[in-house]
N, C-alpha and C positions, 0 to 999 in steps of 0.2 A: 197371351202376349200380342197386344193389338200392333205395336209397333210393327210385326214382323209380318203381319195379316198380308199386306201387300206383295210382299216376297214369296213368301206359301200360295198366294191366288196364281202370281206370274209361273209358279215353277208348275203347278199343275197343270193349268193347260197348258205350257210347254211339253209337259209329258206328254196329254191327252193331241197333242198335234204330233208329234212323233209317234205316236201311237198309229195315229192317222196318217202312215209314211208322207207326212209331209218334212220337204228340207228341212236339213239343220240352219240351214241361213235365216228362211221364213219361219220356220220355227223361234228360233232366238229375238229376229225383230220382233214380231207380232207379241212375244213374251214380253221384252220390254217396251214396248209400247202398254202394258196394259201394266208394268210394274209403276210406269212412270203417271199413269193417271191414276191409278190406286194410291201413290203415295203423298199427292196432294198436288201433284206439278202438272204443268199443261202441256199440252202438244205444243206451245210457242217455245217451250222449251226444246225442243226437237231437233231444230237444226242446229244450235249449240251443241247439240251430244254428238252429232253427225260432223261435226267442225272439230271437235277435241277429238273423237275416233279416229279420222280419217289425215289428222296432223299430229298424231302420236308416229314418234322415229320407232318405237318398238311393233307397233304393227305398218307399215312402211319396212322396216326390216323383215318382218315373219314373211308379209307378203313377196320379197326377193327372194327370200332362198326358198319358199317352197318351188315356183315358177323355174328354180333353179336345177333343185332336186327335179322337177320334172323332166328339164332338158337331159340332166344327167343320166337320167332311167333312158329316153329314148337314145341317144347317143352308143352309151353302154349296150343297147339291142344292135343298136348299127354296126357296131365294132365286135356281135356275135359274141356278145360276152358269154351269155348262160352255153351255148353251147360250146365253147371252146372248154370249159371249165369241166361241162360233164366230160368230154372228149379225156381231160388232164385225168379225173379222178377215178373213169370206168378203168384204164389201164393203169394205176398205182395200187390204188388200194387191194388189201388183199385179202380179206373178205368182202362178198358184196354187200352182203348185210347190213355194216355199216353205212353204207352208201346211201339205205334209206332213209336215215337219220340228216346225214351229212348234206347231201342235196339240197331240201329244204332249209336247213340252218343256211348255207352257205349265199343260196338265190335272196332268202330273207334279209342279208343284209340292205338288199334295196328296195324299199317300200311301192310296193307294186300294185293298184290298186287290183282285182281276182286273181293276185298273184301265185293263189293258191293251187287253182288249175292249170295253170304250169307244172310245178314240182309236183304234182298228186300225179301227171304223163311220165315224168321220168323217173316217178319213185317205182312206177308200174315197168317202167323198163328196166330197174334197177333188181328188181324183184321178182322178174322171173322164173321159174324154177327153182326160187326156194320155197320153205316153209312158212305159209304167212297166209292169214285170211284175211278178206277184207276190212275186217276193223281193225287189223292189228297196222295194216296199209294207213287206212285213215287217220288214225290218230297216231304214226311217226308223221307223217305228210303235215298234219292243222297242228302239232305240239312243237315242234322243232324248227318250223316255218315262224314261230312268234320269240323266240328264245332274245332275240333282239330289241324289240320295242318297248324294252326297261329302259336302255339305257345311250340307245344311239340315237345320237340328234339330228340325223337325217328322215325322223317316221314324225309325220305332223303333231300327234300326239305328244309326244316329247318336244319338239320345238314350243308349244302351247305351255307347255308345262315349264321349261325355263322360263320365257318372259313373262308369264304373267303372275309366276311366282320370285321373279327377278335374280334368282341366283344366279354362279357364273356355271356358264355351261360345263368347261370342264369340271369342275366339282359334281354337279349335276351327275355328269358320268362317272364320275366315279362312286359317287352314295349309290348310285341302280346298280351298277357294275353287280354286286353280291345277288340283287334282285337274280339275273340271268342267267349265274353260275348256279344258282338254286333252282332254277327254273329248267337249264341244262340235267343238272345232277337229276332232277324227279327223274324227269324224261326219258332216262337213259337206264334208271331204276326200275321203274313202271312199266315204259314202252319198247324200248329196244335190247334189254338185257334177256328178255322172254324169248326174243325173237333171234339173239347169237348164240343162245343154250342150243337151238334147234338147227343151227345154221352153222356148224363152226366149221363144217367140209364142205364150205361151198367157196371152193376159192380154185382160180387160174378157169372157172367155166364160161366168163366171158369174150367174147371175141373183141378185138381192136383192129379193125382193118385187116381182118383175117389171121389175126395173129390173136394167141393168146397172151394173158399180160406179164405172164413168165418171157414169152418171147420178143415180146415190143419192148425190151430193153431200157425200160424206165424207173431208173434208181430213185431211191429218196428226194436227193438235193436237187436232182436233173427235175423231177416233179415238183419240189419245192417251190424251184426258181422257175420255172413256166405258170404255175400258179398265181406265184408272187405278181409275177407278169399279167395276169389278167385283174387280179381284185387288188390291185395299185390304189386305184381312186380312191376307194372306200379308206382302205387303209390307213393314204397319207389326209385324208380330211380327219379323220377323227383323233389322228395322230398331232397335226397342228393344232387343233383344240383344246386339246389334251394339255399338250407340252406349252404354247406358248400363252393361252387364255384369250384368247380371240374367237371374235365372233366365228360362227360357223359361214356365216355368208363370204368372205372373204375367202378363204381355203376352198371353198364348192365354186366360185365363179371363175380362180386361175383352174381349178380342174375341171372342170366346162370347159374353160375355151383353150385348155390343152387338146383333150379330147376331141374339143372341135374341129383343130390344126390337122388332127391323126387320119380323121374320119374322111374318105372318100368322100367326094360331091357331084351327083350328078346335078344335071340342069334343073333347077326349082327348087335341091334342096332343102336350102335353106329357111324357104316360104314356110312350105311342110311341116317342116322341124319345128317351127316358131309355133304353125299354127294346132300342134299336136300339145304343146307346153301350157296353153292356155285353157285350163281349165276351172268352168266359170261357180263351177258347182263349190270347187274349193276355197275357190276366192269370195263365193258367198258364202261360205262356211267360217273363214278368217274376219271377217267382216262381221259378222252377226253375234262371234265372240266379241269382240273386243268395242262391240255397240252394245250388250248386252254387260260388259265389266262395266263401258263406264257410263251406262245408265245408273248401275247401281252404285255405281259409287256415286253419281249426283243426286242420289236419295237421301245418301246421309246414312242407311237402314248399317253398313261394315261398322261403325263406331257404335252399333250400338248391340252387337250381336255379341258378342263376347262378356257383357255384363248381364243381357240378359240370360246364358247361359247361366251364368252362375248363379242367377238366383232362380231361375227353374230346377237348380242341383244339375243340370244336363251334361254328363262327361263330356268333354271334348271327343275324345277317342269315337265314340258313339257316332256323332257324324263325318268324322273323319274316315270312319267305314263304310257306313251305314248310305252315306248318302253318293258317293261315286261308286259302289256297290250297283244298286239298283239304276242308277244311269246307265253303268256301263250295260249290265244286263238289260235294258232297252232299249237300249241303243246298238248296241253292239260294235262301238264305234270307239279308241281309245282319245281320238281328238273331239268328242261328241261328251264323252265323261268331264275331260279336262276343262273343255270350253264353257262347258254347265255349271260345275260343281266349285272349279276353283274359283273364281271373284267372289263365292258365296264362300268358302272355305280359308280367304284370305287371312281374315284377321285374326284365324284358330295360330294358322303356320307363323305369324307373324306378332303372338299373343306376346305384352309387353315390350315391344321392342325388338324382338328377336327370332330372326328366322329359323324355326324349328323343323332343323332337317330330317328329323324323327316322323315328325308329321306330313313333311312331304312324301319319303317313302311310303308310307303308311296308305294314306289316300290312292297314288298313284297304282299302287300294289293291290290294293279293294278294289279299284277299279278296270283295271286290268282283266282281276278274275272274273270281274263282271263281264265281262266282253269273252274273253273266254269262253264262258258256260254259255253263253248268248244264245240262242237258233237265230238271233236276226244279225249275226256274226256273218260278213261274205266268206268268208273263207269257212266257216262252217258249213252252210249250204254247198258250194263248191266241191267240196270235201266229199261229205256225205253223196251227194248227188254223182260226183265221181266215178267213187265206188261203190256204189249202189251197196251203200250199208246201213243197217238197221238205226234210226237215231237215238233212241232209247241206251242201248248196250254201248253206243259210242260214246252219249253224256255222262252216262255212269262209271265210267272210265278214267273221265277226265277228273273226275269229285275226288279223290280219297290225294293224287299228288297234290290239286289243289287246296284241300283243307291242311295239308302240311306245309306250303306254301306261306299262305297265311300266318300259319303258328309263328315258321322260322323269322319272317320279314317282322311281324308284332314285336320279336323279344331282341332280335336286331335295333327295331325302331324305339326301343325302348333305352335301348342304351346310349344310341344318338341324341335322344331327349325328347321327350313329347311333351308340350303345354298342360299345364294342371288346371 
């Protein structure tokens, strides 16, 4: 298929420079730059792709709210979010057990770039004195810390994934939404049910300000509503999405500069804050996607990949796995899967006219695991290094809910509709 020759040379050494931990940003230009002389067009062409990139309103939009989400993460530190929440959760719950689970799902809602080395310190304070070895530590901390990144449009990787597969966000969330309850349920099958068999008498042993949490006097609802109080933000942005179908940028910038109103100021503040938000690595990352979409879509090569699909006999399905699979697993990045794999996968999700929200889970979910199983995963490193646990026994762990993962999201995806 010579048509496609160009696209197969560019994706390659795209790997082979990821390989080479070179950036996802230089990565991606340097790839299209070599799609785009491979497929017969010249570097005069170049600043024209660089002019449509960079005045496209959908990346102009991704570029605000990540910068947003950013602020949002530092603020939410400033305002002592993660610790007022363990503070809430060490004196309610009533095994701690659960805790170790819960921790990391709950810090996860905010996409934190080694955010894993955080909740891996507190799962270990959580965990004390009970029954739990290292890897059992490890993989509740790296399993229940991702339970999120299906479906909420606050982690790069899914913002990537609405605009440049165009759907509406809130729909968006709710096709993933089953991703995560699946991806929960493993988790809680596999990894934390082993660990309340052995645990079920480990309760009131924690101290709260010298109190135990029998005696720190913290009902349910009184928990509930101090909680509520701290994980607000997240709440009510996915909740505006959700309900009224707006952009996620809008909802994230009135709670930024709610948050901002809240937050104490000392002198420089502000400078600080601003200049901790800009990061350059990201915005080369957002850049390199969406120069690299519309490189290839100024090839011409998207109208032409789906017929010749068909007459290679090539399933759809096949690359729709197969090929953000192995990204993710090199990457180990879910905004690195997306950014790669979707402008190339466009015209599968989009085959006849029709956006095939079957296909999108499908990809999104292949690629996912991909990252998952990773070593070049941060938060697997982190993890692992953590708790100085063996890597081996900890990968092999993660295989058996993953492969049922799969199965369930496939026969899910099948019934939302997949491209023939």
């Amino acid at each position: 298929m010579p048509q496609l020759l160009p696209l197969v040379i560019s994706v390659v050494i795209l790997i082979a420079l990821l390989v080479f931990r070179v950036s996802l940003g230089w990565s991606l230009l340097l790839s299209s730059g070599v799609l785009l002389l491979f497929s017969g067009n010249g570097l005069s062409d170049f600043g024209a792709i660089v002019y449509r990139t960079v005045s496209d309103g959908r990346f102009l939009q991704i570029i605000g709210i990540i910068l947003l989400i950013n602020l949002l993460e530092e603020l939410l530190r400033k305002t002592a979010y993660f610790d007022r929440t363990f503070q809430v959760l060490r004196g309610t719950v009533k095994n701690r057990a659960k805790i170790t689970a819960f921790l990391p799902a709950l810090f996860g809602l905010i996409p934190a770039y080694g955010g894993a080395k955080f909740s891996a310190s507190l799962v270990d304070l959580a965990a004390q004195d009970l029954e739990l070895d290292r890897t059992e530590k490890a993989l509740l901390n790296y399993w229940f810390r991702h339970v999120w990144e299906f479906c909420s449009p606050l982690f790069p990787g899914v913002i990537l994934a609405i605009y440049l597969s165009g759907v509406e966000t809130g729909k968006y969330i709710l096709l993933m939404l089953p991703s995560s309850i699946f991806f929960t349920v493993l988790g809680t099958v596999f990894f934390l049910r082993p660990v309340l068999a052995r645990n079920q008498a480990a309760e009131g042993a924690l101290l709260v300000g010298g109190q135990s949490q029998e005696e720190s006097g913290l009902g349910f609802w009184h928990a509930f509503r101090r909680l509520f109080q701290i994980v607000w933000p997240v709440l009510a942005i996915v909740f505006v999405v959700v309900v009224f179908k707006v952009s996620i940028l809008w909802p994230l910038l009135l709670t930024v500069l709610i948050l901002f109103a809240q937050v104490p100021r000392e002198e420089g503040f502000t400078r600080r804050l601003f200049r901790k938000v800009w990061s350059l690595s990201t915005l080369g990352m957002v850049f390199g996607v969406y120069f690299f979409k519309t490189t290839f879509e100024w090839t011409g090569i998207p109208q032409e990949i789906p017929a010749l699909m068909a007459k290679a006999s090539i399933p759809s399905s096949v690359l729709l796995i197969v090929f953000p699979f192995i990204i993710g697993l090199l990457t180990g990045m879910p905004s690195a899967f997306v950014g790669i794999t979707y402008p190339v996968l466009l015209p599968i999700f989009n085959h006849g006219g029709i956006l095939h929200l079957g296909a999108l889970m499908l990809a999104f979910v292949a690629g996912h695991i991909g990252t998952i199983l990773s070593p070049l995963h941060l938060c697997f490193v982190l993890t692992v290094e953590h708790f100085r646990t063996a890597v081996l026994p900890f990968w092999t762990r993660l295989l058996p809910p993953q492969v049922i993962l799969f199965i369930l999201t496939y026969a899910l995806a099948f019934v939302f509709g997949l491209p023939r």
